[in-house]
N, C-alpha and C positions, 0 to 999 in steps of 0.2 A: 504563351503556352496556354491550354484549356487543357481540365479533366476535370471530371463528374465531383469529386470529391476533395478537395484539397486541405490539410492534417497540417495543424502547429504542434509543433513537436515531436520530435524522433523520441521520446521516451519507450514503454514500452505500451503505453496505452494506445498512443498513436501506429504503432511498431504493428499491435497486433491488431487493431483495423483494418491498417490499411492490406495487411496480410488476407484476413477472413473474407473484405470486400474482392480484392482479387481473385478469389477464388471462386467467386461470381459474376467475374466478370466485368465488374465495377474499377472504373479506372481513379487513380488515386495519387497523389502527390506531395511528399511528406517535406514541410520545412522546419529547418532543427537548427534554434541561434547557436549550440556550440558546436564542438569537434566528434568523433565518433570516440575517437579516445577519452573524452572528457566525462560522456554520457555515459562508457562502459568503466569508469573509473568510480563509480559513484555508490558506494555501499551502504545497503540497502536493507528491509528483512527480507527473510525465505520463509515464511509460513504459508503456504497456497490451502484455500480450501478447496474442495474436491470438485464443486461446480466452477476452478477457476483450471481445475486439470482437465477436465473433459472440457473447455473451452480451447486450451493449448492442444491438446488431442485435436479437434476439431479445425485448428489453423494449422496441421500438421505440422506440430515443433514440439509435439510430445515423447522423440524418442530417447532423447539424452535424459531429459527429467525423468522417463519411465526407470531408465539404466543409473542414473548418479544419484536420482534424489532421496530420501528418507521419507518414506511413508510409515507415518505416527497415528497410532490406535487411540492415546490417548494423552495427558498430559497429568504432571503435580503439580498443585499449590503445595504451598507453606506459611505455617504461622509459630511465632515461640518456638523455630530452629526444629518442627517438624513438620513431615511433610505427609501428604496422600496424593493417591489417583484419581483421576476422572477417566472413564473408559468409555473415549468417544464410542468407540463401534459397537459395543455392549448396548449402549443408552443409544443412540442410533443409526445404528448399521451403517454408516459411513465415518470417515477417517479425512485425515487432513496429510500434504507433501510438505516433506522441508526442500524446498531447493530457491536458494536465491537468487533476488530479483536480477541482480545484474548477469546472472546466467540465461533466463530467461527474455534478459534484453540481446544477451549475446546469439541466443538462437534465432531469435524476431527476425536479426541483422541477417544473418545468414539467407536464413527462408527467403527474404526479400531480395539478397545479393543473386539469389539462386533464380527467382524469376524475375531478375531485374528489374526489380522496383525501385521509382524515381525517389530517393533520399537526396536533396538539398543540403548540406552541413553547413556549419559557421555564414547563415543565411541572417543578416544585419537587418535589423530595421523591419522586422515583419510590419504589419498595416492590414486589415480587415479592413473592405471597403465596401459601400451598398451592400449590408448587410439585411434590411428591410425592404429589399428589394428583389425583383427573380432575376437578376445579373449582378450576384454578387463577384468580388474578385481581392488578391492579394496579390500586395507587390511586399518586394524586400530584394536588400544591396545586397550584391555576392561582387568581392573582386572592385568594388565603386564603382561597377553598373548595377542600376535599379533596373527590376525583370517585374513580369505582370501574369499572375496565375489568375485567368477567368475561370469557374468554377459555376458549379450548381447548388454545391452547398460547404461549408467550411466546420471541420471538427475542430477546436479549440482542444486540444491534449499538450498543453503549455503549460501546467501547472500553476502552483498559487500565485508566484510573482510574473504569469505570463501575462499578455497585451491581450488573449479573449473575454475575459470576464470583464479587464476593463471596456470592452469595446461594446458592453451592453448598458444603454444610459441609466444615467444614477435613478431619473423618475422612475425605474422600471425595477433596477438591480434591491433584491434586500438581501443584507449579510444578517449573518449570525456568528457570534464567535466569544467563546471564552478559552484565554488564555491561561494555562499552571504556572504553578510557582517554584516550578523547578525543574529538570532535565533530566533525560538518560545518558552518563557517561557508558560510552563502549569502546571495548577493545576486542578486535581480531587478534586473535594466537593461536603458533602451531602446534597444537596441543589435544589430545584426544579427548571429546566431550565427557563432561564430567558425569551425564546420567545420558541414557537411548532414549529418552523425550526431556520435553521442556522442562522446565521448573519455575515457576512464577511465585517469589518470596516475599512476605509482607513482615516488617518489622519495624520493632519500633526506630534504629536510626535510620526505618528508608528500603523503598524498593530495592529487590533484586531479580535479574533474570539470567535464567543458564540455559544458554541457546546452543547450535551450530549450523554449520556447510559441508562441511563433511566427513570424514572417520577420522581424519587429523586437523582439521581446523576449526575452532570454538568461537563462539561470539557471547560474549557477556555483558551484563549491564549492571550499573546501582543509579539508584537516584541520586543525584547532587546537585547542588545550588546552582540553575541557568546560567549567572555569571560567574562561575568559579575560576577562576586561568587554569588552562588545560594544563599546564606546565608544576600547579598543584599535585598533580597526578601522577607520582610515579607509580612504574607497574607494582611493586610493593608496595604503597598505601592502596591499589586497587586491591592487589589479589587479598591484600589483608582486611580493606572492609566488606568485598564481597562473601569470603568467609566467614564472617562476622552475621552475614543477611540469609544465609541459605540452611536448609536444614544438616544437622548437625554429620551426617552418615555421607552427606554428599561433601562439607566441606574436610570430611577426613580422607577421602579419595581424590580431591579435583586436583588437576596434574596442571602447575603453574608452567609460563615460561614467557619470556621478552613477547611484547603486544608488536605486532608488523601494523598496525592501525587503530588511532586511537578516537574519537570525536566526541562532543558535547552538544545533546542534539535537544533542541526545548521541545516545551507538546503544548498544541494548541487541539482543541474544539472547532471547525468553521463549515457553514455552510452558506451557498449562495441560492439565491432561488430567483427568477428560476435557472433551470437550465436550458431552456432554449430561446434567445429570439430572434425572429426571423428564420434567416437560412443559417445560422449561426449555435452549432450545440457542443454546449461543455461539457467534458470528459477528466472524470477520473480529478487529479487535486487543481483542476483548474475552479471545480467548483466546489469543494470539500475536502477536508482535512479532516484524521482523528487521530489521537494520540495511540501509539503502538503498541499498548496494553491492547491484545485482542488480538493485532496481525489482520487489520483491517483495509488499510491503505491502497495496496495493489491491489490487491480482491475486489473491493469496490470501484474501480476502474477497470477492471474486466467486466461487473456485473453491467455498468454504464456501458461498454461498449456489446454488451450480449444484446443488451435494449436499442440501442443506436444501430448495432448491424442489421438484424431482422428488420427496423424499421425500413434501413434504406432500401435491404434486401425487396421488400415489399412493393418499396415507391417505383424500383425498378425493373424488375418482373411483373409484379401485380397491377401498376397504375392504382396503388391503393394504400395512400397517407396517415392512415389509422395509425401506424409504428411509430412512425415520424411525430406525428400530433399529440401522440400521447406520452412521449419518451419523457420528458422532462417530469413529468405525475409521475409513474412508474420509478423510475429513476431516484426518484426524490422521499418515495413509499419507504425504498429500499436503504436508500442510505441514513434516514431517522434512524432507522430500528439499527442499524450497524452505528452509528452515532452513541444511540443508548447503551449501548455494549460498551463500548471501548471507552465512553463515561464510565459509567457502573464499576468495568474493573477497576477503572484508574483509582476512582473515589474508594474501591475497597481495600488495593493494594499501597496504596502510595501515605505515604507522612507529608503529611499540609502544615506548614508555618506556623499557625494558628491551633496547631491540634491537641487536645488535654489528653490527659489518662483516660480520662472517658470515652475519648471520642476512638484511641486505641483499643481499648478494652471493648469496644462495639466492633471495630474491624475484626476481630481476631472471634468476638462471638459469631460475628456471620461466616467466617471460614469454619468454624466448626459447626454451623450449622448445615451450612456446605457439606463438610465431611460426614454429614449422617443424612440427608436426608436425598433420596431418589428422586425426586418429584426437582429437586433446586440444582442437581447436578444433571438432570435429564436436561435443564433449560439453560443452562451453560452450554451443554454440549453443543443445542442445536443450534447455540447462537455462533457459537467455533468454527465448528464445520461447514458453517456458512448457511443464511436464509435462501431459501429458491428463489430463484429469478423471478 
């Protein structure tokens, strides 16, 4: 088999390349180690910022998200069981979508199904090969025959424990990464959200967060110890510590009821750099990771494929490699400063192991310096609603 572009990973970073290159006419070929059902089974967040909406707009899979999702002006913190606003659109003019990830992989599918794009499933054994080479190619078992995708260039959208990052040698590859020292437990329940935006809670036993999907389904969080057994966890020791963490007006209203989903997810810090070698470029968490304080994760793998599209767009209309050559810089500009974000909040919301009265009593003064001051909620805002491409 040959086509121009050949994509590890059906996620939605891959999903939505290979979609935008399509539509340029660029041919493209997606291989995905597991099932379709697997990948749409995978719960995920929904915070899109607004450069990740006019991107889905732009691959035409904006209409459902336009009609189901929640578009949010602005969002609460909390400290000491109260809470304030931040007023994205006030502070600057744009707003942020609530619609989750795995719906917007569910649309990717579609779009694709719709012009018949070639998605590979439960493709065994992917393999990058001549990747430093201008005859790069992948194979991978489907079925116990090994098949051969020659290609022009190969997007690695495989994620953290995918085969593209490793497939860039060590002399080359430099990681970075700090891991926390603790986790967001979440639960899905059918239960109408407890506030019309976010709420991002800092207390002294421990983050909280009060999210949703949509006018009957919530998504919540607290912090708790990475390896706690999930089985710790009944929905009452949830819903009774997350009340315990959220401001006091919100936990007299939040409408409990039995969790349909519950997981313990850790938070790492990681970046790889670079992102491209050869004919070979990393997308989205194949070369970075941030912890979900922020709702930075997908986002950042749209903004990587906004740089990644135009480039190729370039190479094959234009005959002019400047996109391409430069994506991994660009690319890499951008996900620091989203890096620092989802650090910063972590470090201001979260209780660290190690952490004294002091070091609480400074969290809780920098929220209320938060709470008063324009100039430090302006630069929240714009780090939210996402940095420009």
């Amino acid at each position: 088999m040959r086509t121009q572009v050949c994509i590890i990973g059906g996620g939605p970073s891959g999903l939505l390349l290979s979609q935008l290159l399509h539509l340029k006419g660029i041919d493209t070929v997606i291989l995905e180690r597991k099932s379709r059902d697997y990948v749409l089974s995978r719960i995920r967040a929904g915070v899109l910022e607004w450069g990740s909406v006019e991107m889905l707009r732009e691959a035409g899979v904006g209409d459902r998200m336009d009609r189901e999702g929640f578009v949010h002006a602005g969002t609460y913190m909390s400290a000491l069981n109260k809470g304030f606003r931040i007023d994205f659109e006030k502070l600057t003019g744009k707003k942020v979508m609530v619609y989750g990830q795995t719906e917007v992989t569910r649309d990717l599918y579609d779009a694709r199904d719709r012009m018949d794009g070639v998605i590979i499933d439960e493709a065994d054994g992917v393999t990058p090969h001549g990747l430093d080479t201008d005859a790069p190619y992948v194979t991978y078992v489907k079925d116990g025959t090994e098949h051969r995708i020659d290609c022009d260039f190969v997007a690695g959208c495989d994620g953290f424990h995918g085969v593209s990052r490793k497939s860039i040698p060590a002399s080359v590859l430099r990681e970075y990464e700090s891991v926390y020292p603790f986790g967001w437990l979440g639960i899905l329940s059918e239960t109408p959200p407890v506030s019309d935006e976010l709420i991002y809670a800092n207390h002294e036993r421990g983050f909280a967060l009060c999210s949703m999907r949509n006018a009957n389904l919530s998504r919540y969080y607290v912090q708790a110890p990475v390896d706690d057994p999930i089985e710790k966890w009944t929905d009452e020791a949830f819903w009774d510590e997350l009340k315990r963490r959220i401001p006091e007006d919100a936990a007299d209203r939040i409408v409990t009821g039995p969790s349909i989903e519950k997981s313990l997810a850790p938070l790492r810090s990681f970046v790889a750099e670079p992102m491209r070698w050869g004919r070979l470029f990393l997308v989205g968490d194949a070369a970075h990771i941030v912890p979900p304080t922020g709702a930075k994760g997908l986002n950042l793998a749209v903004s990587d494929v906004h740089y990644l599209y135009h480039g190729l767009v370039q190479h094959y209309q234009d005959k002019d490699d400047s996109g391409i050559d430069t994506y991994s810089q660009k690319a890499l500009a951008r996900v620091w400063k989203s890096e620092r974000f989802s650090w910063s909040m972590t470090k201001m919301l979260h209780r660290f192991p190690d952490q004294s009265a002091f070091d609480q009593r400074m969290q809780e003064a920098e929220l209320a310096y938060l709470e008063s001051s324009t100039a430090a909620q302006t630069a929240l805002a714009e780090n939210y609603i996402g940095l420009p491409f």
